[in-house]
CHARMM internal coordinates of N, CA and C (Angstrom, degrees):
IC EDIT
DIST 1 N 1 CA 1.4559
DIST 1 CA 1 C 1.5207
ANGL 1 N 1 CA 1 C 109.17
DIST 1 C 2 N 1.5004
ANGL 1 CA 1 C 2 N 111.88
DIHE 1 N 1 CA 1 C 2 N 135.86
DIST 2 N 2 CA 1.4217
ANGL 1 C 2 N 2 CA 102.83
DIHE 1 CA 1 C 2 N 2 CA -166.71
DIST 2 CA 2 C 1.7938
ANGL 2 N 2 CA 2 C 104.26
DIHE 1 C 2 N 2 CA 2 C -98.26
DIST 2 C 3 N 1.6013
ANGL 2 CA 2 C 3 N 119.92
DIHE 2 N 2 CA 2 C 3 N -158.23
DIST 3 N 3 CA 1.3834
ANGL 2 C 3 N 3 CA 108.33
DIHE 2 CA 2 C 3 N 3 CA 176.76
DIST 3 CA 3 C 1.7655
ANGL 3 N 3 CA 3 C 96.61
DIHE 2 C 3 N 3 CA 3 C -97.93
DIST 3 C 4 N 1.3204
ANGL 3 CA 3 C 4 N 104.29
DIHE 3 N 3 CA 3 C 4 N 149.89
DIST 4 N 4 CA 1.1347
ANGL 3 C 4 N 4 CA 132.06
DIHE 3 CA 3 C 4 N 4 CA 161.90
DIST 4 CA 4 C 1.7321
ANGL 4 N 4 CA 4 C 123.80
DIHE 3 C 4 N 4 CA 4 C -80.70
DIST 4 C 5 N 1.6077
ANGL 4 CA 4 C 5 N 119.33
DIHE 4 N 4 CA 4 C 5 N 146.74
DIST 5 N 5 CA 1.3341
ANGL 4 C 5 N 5 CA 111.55
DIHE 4 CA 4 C 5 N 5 CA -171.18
DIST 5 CA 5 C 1.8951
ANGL 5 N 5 CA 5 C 78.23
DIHE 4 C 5 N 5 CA 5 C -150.40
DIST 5 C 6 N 1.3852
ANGL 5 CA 5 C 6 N 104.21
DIHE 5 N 5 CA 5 C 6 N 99.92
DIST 6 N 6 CA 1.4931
ANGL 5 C 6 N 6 CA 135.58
DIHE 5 CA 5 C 6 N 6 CA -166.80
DIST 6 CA 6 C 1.7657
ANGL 6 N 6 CA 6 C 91.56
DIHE 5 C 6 N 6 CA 6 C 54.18
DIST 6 C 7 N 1.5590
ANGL 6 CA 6 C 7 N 107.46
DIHE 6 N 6 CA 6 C 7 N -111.36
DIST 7 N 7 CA 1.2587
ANGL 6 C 7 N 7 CA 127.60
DIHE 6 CA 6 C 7 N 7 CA -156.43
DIST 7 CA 7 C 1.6512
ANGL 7 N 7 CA 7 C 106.98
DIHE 6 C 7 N 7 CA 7 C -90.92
DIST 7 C 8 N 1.3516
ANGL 7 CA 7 C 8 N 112.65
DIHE 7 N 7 CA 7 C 8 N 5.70
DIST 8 N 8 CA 1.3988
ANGL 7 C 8 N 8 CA 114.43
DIHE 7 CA 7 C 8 N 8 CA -170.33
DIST 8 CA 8 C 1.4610
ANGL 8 N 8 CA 8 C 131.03
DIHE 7 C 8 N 8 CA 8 C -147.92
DIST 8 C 9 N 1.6426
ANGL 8 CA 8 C 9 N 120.11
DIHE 8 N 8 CA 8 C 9 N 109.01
DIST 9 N 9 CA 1.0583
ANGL 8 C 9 N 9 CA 134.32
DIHE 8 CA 8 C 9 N 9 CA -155.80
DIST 9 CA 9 C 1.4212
ANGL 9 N 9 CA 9 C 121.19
DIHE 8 C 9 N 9 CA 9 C -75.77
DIST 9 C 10 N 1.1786
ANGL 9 CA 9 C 10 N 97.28
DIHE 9 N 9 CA 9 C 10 N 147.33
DIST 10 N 10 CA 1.6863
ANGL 9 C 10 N 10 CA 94.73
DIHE 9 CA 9 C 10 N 10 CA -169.03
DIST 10 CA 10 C 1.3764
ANGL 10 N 10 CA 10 C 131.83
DIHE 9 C 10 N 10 CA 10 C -81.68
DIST 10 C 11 N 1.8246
ANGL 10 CA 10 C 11 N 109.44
DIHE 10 N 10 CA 10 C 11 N 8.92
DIST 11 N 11 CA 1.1160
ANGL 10 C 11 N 11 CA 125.46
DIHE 10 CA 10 C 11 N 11 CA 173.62
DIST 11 CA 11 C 2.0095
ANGL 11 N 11 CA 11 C 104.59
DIHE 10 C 11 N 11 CA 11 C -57.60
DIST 11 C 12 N 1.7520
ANGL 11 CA 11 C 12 N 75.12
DIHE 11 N 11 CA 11 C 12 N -64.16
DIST 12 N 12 CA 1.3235
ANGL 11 C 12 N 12 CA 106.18
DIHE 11 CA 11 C 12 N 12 CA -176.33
DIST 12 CA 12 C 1.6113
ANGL 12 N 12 CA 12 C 119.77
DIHE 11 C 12 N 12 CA 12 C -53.93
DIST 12 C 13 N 1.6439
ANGL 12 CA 12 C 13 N 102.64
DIHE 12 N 12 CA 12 C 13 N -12.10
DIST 13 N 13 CA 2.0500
ANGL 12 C 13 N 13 CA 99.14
DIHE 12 CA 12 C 13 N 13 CA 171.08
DIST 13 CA 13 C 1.5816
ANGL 13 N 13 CA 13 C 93.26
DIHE 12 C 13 N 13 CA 13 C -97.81
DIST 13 C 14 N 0.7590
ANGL 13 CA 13 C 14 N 107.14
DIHE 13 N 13 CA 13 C 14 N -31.63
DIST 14 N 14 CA 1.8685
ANGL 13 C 14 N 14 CA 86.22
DIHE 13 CA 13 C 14 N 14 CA -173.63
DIST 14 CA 14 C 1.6881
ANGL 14 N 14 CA 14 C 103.63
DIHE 13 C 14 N 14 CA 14 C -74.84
DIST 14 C 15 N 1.6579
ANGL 14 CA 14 C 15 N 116.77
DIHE 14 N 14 CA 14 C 15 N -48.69
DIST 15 N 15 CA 1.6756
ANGL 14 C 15 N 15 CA 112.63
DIHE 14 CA 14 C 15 N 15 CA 163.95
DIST 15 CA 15 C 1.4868
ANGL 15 N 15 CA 15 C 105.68
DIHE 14 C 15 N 15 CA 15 C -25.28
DIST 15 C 16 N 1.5889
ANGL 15 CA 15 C 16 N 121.36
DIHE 15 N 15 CA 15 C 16 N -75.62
DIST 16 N 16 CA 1.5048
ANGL 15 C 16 N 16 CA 116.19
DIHE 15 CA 15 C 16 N 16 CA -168.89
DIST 16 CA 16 C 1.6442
ANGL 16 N 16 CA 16 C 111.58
DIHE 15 C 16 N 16 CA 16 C -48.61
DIST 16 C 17 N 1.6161
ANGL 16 CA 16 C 17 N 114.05
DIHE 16 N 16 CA 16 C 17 N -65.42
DIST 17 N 17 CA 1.1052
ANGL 16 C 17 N 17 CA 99.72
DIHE 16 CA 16 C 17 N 17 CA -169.36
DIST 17 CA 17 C 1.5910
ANGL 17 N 17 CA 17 C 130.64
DIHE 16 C 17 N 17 CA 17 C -49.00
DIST 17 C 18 N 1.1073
ANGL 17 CA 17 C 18 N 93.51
DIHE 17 N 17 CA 17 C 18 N -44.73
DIST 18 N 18 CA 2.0937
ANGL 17 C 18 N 18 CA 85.85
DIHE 17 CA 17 C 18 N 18 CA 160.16
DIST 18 CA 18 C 1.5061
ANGL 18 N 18 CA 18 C 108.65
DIHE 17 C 18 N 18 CA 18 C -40.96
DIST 18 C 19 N 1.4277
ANGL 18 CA 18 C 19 N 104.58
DIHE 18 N 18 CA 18 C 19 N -83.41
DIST 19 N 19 CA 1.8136
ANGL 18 C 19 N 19 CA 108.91
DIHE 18 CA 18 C 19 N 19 CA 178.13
DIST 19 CA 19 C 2.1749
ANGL 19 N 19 CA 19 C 108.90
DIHE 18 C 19 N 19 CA 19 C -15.83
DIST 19 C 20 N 1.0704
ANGL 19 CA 19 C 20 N 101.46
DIHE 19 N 19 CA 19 C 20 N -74.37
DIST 20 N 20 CA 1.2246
ANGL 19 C 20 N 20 CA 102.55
DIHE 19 CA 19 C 20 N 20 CA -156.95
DIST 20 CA 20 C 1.4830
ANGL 20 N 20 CA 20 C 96.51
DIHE 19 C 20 N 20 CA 20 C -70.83
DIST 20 C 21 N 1.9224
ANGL 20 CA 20 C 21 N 140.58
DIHE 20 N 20 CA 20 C 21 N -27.60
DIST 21 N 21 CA 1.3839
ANGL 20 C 21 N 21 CA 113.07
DIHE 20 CA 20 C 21 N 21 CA 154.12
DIST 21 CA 21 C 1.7111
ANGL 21 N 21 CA 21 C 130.76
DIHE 20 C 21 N 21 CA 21 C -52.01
DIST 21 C 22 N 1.1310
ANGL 21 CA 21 C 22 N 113.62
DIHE 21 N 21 CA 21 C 22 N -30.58
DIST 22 N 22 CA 1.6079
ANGL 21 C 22 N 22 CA 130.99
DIHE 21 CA 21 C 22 N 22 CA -160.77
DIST 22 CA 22 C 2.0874
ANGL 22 N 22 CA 22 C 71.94
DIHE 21 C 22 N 22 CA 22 C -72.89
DIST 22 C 23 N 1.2052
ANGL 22 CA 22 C 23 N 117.24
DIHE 22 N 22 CA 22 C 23 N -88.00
DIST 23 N 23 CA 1.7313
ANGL 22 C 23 N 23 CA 120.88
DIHE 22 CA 22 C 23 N 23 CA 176.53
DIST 23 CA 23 C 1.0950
ANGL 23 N 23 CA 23 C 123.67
DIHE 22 C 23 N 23 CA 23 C -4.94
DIST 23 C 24 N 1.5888
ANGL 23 CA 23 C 24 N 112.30
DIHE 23 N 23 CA 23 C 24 N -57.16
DIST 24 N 24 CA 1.3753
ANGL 23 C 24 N 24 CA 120.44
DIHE 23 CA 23 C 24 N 24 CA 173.52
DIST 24 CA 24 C 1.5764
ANGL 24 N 24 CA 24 C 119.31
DIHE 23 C 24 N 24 CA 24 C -77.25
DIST 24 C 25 N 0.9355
ANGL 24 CA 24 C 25 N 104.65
DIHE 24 N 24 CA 24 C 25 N -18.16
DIST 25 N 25 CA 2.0288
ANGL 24 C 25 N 25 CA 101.50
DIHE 24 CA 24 C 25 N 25 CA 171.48
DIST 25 CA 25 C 1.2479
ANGL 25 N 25 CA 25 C 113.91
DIHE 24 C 25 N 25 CA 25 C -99.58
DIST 25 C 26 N 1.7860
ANGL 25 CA 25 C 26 N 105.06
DIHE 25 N 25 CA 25 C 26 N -3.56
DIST 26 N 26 CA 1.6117
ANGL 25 C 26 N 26 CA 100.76
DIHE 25 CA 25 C 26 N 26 CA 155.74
DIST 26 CA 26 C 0.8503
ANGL 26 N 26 CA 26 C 115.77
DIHE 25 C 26 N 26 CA 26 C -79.78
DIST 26 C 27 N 1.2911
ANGL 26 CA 26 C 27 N 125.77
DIHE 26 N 26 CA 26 C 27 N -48.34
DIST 27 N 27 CA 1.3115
ANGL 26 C 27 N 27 CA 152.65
DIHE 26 CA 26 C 27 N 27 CA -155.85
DIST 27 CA 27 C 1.6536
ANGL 27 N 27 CA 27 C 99.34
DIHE 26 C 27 N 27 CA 27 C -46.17
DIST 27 C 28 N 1.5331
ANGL 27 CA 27 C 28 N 95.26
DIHE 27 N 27 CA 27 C 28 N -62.70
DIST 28 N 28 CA 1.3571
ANGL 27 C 28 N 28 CA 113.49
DIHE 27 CA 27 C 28 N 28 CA -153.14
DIST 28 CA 28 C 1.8568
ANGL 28 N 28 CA 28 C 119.56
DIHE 27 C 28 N 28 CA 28 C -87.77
DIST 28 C 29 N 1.7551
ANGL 28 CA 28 C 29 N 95.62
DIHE 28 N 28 CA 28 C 29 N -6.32
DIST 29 N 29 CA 1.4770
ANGL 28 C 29 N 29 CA 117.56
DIHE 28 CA 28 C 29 N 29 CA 165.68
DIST 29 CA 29 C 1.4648
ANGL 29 N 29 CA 29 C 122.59
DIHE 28 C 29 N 29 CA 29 C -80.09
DIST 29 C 30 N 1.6381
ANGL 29 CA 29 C 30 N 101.87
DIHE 29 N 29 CA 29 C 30 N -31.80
DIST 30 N 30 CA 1.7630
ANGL 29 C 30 N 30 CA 113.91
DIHE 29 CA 29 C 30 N 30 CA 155.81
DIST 30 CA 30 C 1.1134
ANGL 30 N 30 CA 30 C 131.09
DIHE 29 C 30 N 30 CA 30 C -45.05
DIST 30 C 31 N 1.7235
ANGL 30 CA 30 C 31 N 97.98
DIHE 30 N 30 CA 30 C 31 N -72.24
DIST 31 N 31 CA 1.4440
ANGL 30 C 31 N 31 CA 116.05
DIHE 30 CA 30 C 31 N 31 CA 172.73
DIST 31 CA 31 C 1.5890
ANGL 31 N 31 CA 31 C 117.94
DIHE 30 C 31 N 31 CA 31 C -42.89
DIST 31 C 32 N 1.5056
ANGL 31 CA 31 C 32 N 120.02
DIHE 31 N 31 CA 31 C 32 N -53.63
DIST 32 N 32 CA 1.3853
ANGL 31 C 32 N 32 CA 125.56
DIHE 31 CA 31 C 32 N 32 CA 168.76
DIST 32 CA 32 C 1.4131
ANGL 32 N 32 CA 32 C 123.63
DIHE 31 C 32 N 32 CA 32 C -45.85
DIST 32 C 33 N 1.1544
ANGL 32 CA 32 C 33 N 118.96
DIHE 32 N 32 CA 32 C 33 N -30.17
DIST 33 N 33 CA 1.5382
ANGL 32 C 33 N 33 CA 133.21
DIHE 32 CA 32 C 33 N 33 CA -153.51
DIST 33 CA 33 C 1.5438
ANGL 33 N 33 CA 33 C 112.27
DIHE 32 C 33 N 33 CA 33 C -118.84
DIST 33 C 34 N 1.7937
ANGL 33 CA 33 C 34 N 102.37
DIHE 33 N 33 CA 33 C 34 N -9.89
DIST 34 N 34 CA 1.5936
ANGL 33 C 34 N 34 CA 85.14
DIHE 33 CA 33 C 34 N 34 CA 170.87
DIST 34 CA 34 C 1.8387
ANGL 34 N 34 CA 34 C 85.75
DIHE 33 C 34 N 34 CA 34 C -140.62
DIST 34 C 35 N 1.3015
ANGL 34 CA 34 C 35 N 100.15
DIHE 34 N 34 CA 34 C 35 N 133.88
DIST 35 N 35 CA 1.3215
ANGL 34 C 35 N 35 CA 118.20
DIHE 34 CA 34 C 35 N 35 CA -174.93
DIST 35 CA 35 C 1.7323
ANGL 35 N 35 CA 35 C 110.22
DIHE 34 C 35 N 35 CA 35 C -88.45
DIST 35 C 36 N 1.0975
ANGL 35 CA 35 C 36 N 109.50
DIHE 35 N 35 CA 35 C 36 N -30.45
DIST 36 N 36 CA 1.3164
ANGL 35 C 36 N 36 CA 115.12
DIHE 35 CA 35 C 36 N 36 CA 172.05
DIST 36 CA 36 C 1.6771
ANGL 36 N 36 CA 36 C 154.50
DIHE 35 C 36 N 36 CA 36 C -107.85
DIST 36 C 37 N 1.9128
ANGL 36 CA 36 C 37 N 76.66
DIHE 36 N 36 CA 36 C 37 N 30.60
DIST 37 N 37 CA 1.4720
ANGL 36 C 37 N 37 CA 115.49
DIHE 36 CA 36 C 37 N 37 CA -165.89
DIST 37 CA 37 C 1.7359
ANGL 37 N 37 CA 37 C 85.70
DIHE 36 C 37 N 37 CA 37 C -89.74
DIST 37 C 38 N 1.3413
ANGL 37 CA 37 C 38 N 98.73
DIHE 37 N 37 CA 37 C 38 N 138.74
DIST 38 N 38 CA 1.8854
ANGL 37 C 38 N 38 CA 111.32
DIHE 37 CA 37 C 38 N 38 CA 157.01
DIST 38 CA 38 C 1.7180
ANGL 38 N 38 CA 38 C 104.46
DIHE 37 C 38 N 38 CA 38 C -69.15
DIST 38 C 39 N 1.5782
ANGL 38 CA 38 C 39 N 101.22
DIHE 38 N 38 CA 38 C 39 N 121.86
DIST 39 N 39 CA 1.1050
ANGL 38 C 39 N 39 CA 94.11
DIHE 38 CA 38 C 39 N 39 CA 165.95
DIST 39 CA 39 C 1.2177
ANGL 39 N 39 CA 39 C 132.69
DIHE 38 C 39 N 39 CA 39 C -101.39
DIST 39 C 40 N 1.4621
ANGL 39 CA 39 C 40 N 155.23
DIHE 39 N 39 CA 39 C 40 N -144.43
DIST 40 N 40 CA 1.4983
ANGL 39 C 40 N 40 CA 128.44
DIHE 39 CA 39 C 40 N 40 CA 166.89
DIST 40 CA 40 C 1.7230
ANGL 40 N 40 CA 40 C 99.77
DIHE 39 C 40 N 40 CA 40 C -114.76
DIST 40 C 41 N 1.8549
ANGL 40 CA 40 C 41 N 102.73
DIHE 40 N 40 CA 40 C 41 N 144.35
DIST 41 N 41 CA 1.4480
ANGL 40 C 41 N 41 CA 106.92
DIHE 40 CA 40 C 41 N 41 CA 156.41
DIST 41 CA 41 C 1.5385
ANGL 41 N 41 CA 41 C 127.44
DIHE 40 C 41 N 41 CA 41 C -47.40
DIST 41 C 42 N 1.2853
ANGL 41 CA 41 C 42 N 128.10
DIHE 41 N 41 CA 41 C 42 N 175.70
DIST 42 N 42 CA 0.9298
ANGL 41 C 42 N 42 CA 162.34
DIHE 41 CA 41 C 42 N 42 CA 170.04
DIST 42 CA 42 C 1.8341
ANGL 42 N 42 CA 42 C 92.83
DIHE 41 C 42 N 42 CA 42 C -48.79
DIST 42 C 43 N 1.5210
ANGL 42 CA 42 C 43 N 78.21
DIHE 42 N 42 CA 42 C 43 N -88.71
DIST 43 N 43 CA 1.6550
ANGL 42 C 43 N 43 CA 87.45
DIHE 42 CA 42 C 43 N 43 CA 175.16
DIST 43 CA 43 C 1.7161
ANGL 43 N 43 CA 43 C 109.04
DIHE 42 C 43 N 43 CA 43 C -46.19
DIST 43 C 44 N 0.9070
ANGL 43 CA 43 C 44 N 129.03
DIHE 43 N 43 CA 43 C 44 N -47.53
DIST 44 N 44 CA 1.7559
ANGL 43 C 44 N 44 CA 114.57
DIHE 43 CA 43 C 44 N 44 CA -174.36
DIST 44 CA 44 C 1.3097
ANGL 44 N 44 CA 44 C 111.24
DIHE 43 C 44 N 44 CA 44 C -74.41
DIST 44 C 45 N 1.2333
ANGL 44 CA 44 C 45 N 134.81
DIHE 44 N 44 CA 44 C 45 N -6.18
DIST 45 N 45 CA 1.5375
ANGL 44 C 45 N 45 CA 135.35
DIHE 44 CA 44 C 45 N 45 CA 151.91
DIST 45 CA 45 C 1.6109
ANGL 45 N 45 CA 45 C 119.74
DIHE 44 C 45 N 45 CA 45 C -64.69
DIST 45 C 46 N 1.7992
ANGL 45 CA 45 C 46 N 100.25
DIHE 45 N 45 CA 45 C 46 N -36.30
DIST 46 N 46 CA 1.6873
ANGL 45 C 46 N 46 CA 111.96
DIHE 45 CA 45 C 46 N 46 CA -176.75
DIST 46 CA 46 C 1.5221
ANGL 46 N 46 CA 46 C 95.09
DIHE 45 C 46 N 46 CA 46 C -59.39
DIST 46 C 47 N 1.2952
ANGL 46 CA 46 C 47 N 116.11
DIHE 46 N 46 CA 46 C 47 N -77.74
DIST 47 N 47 CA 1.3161
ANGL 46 C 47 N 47 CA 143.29
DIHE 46 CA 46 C 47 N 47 CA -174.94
DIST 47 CA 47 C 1.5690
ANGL 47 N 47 CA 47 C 115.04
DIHE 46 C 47 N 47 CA 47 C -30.13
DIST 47 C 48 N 1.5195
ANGL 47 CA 47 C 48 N 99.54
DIHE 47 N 47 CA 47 C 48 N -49.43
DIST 48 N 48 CA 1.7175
ANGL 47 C 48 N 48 CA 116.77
DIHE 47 CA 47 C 48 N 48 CA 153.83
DIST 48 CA 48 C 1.5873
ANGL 48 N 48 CA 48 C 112.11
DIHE 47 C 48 N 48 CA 48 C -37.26
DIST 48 C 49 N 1.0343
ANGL 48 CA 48 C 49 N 109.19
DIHE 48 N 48 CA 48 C 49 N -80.19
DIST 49 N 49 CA 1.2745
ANGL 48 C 49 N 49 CA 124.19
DIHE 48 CA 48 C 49 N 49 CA -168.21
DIST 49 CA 49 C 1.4749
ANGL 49 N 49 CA 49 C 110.35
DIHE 48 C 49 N 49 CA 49 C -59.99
DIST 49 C 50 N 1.8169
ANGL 49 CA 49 C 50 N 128.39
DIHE 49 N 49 CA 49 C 50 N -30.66
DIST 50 N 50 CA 1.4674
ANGL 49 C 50 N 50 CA 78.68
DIHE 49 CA 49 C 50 N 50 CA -161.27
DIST 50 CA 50 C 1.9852
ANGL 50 N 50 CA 50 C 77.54
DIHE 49 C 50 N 50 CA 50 C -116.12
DIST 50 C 51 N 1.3093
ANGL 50 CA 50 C 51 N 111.16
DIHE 50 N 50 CA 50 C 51 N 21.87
DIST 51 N 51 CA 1.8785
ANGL 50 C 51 N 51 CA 111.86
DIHE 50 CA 50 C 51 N 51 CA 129.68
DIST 51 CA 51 C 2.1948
ANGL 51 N 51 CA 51 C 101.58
DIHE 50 C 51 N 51 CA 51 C -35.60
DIST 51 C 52 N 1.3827
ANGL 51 CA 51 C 52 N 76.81
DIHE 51 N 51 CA 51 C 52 N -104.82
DIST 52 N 52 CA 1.5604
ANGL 51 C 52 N 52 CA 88.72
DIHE 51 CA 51 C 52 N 52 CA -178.56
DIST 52 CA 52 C 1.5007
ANGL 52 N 52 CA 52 C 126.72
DIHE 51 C 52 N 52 CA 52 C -18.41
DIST 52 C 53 N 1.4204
ANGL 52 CA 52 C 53 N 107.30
DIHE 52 N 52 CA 52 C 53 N -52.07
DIST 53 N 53 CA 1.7157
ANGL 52 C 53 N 53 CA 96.38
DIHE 52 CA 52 C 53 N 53 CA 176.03
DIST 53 CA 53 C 2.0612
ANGL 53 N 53 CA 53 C 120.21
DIHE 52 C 53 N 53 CA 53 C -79.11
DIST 53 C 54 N 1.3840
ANGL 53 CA 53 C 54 N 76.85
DIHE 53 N 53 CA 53 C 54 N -0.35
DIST 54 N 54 CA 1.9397
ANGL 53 C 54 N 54 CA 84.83
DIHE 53 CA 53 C 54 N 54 CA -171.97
DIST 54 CA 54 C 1.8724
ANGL 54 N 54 CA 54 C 86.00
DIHE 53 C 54 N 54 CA 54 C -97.63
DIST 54 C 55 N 1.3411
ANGL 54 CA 54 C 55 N 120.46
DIHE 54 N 54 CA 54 C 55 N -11.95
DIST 55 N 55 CA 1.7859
ANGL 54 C 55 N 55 CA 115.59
DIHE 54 CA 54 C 55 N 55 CA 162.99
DIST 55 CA 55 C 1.4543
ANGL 55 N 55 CA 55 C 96.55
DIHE 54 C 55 N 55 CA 55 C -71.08
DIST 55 C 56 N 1.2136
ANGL 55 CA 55 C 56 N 111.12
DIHE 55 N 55 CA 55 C 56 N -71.85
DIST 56 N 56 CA 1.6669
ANGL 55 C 56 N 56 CA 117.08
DIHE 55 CA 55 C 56 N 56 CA -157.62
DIST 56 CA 56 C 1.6552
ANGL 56 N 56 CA 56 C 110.91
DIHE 55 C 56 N 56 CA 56 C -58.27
DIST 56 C 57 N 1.3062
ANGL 56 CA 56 C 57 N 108.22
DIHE 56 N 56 CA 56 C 57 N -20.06
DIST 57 N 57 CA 1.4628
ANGL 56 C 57 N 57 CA 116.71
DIHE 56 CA 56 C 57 N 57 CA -175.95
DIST 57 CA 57 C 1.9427
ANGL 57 N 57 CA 57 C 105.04
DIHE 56 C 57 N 57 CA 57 C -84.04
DIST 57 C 58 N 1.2473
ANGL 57 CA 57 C 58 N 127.04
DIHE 57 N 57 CA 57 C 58 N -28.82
DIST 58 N 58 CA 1.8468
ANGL 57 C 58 N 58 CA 130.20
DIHE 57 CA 57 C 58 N 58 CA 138.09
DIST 58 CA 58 C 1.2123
ANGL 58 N 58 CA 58 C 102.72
DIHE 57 C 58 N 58 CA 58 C -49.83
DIST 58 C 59 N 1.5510
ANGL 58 CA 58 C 59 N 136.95
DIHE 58 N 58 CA 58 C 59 N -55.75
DIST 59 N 59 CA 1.3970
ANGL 58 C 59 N 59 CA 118.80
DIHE 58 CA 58 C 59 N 59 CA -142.17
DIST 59 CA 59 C 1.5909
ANGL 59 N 59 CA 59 C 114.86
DIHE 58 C 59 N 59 CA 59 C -85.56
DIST 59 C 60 N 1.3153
ANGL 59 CA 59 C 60 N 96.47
DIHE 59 N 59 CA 59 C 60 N -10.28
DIST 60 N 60 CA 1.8101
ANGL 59 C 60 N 60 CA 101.78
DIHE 59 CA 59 C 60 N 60 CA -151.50
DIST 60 CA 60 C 1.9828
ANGL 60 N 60 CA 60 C 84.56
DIHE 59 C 60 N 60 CA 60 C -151.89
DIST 60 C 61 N 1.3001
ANGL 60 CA 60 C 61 N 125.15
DIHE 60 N 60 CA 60 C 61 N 59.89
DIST 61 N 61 CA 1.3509
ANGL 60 C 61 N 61 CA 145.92
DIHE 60 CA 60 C 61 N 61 CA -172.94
DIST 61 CA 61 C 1.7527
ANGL 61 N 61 CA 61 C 98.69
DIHE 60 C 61 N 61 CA 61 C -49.48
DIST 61 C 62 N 1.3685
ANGL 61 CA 61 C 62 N 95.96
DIHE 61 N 61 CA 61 C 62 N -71.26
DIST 62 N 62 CA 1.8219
ANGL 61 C 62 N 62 CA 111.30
DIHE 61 CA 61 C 62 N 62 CA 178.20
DIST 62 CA 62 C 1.6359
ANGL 62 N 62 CA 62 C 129.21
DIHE 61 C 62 N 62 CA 62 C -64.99
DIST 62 C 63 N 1.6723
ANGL 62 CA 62 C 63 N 98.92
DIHE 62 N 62 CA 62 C 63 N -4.45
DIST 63 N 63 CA 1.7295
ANGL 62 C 63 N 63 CA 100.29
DIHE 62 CA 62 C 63 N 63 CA 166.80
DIST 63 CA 63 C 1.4242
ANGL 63 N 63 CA 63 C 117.30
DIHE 62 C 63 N 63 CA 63 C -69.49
DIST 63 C 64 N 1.0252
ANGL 63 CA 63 C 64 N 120.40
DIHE 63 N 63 CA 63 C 64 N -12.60
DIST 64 N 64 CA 1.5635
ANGL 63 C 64 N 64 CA 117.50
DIHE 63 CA 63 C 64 N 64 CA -160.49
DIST 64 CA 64 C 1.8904
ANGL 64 N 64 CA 64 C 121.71
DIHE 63 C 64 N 64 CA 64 C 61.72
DIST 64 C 65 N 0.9979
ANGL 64 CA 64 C 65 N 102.29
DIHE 64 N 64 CA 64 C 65 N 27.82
DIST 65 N 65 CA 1.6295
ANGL 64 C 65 N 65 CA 121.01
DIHE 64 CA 64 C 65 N 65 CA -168.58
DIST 65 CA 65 C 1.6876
ANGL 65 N 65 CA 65 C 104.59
DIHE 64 C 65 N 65 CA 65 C -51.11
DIST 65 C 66 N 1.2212
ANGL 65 CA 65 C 66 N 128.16
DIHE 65 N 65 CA 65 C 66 N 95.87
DIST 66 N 66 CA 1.8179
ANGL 65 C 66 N 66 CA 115.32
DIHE 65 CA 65 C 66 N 66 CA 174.66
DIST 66 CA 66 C 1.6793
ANGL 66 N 66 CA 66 C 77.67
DIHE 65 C 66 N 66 CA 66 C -127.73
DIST 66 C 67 N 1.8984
ANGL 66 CA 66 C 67 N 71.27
DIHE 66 N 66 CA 66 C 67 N 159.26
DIST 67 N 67 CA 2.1582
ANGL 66 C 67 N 67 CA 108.07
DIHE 66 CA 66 C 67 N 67 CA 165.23
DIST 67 CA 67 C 1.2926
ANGL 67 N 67 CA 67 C 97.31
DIHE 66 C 67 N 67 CA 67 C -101.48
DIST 67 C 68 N 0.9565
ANGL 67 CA 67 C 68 N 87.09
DIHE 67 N 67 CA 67 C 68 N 134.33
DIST 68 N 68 CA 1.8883
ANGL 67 C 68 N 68 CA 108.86
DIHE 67 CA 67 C 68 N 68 CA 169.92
DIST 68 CA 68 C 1.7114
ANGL 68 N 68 CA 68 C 113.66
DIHE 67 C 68 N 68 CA 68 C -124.75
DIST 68 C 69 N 1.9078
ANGL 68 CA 68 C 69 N 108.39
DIHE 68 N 68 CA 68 C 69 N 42.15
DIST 69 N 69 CA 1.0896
ANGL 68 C 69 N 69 CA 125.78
DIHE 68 CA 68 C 69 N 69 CA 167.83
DIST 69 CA 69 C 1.2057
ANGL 69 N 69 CA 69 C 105.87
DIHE 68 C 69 N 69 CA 69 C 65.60
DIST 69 C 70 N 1.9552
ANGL 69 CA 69 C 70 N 122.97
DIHE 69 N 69 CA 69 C 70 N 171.30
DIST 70 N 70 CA 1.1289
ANGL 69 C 70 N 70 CA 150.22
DIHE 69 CA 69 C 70 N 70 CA -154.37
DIST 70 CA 70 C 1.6337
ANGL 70 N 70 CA 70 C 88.81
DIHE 69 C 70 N 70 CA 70 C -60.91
END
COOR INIT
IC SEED 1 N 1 CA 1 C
IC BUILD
């Protein structure tokens, strides 16, 4: 059992952070490589994001998890 930081184990932050580097060098090998892909606004990154923290904010109730914007 690893240490915990409230509701969330630290197996599981180093698991993500790989995940979300491996994401971003996809991500960002796409974007490079196709010129005529729609990419997303400003705003559809905001909107992105606080998607995601309004997930993690169900998943993990007792962290106290807020965005405090870009």
């Amino acid at each position: 059992m690893g240490i915990k930081f409230g509701e969330i184990d630290t197996g599981q932050i180093l698991d993500n952070e790989f995940r979300i580097g491996v994401l971003e060098g996809i991500l960002e090998w796409i974007l490079n490589n196709n010129y005529n892909l729609t990419k997303p606004t400003q705003q559809d990154i905001e909107d992105i994001r606080k998607s995601v923290i309004g997930k993690l904010q169900q998943k993990y109730p007792k962290s106290g998890i807020t965005y405090k914007g870009a």
